[in-house]
N, C-alpha and C positions, 0 to 999 in steps of 0.2 A: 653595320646596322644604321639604317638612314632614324632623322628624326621624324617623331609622326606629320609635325608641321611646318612644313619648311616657313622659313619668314617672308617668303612672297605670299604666300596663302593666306599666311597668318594676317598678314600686313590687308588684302585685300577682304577678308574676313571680317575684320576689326572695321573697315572703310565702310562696307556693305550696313552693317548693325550698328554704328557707332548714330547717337545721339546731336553731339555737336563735335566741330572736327576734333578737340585734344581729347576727346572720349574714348579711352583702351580700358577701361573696368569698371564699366557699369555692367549693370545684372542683364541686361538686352545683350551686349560685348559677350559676358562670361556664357551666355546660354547660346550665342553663334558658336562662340568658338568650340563648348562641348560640343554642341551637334556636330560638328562637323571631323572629330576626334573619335565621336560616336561613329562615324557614317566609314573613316578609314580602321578603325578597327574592328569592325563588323564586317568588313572587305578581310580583313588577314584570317579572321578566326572563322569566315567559309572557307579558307583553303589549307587552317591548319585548326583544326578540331579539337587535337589533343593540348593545346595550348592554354592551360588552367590560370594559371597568373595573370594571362591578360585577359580573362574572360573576368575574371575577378576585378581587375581596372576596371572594363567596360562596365560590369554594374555599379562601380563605387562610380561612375561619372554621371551615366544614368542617373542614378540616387541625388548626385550634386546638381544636374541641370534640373529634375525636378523642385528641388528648395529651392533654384533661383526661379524661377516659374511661380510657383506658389507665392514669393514673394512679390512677383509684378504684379501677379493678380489681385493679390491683397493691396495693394500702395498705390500701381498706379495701372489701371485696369485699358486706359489707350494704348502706353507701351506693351502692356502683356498682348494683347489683340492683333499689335504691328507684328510682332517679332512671330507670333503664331503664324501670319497671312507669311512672313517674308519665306520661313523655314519650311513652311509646308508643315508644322508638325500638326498634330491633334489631341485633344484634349484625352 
């Protein structure tokens, strides 16, 4: 079984969203990297359906990238707006 994210991904991820360079876990970081955990597990579970436990992951992350979300918006509403534009998500 492979990992969901390999550390080149990770690594480019984190480079992509990151704030200033030694930035790996801020709420901008933590809600790239769900999205995108989001985006390969939503790949696996179109081609295996019956797969419960990780549908289960997929909404407990879900659930996490939105609290970091809610939290930019509340705090600090230009980062919330960037990381919106960069990921393509919507409100």
């Amino acid at each position: 079984m492979r990992p969901m994210l390999t550390k080149r991904v990770k690594t480019a991820v984190i480079k992509n969203a990151a704030i200033h360079e030694t930035d790996n876990g801020s709420a901008s970081v933590q809600v790239a990297l769900l999205s995108r955990k989001i985006e390969e597990l939503t790949a696996h579970l179109k081609k295996n359906q019956k797969d419960f436990h990780s549908r289960r992951g997929l909404l407990q992350m879900v659930a996490d990238r939105r609290s970091h979300l809610r939290y930019l918006e509340k705090n600090n509403k230009r980062q919330y707006t960037s990381i919106i534009k960069k990921l393509g998500l919507k409100k």
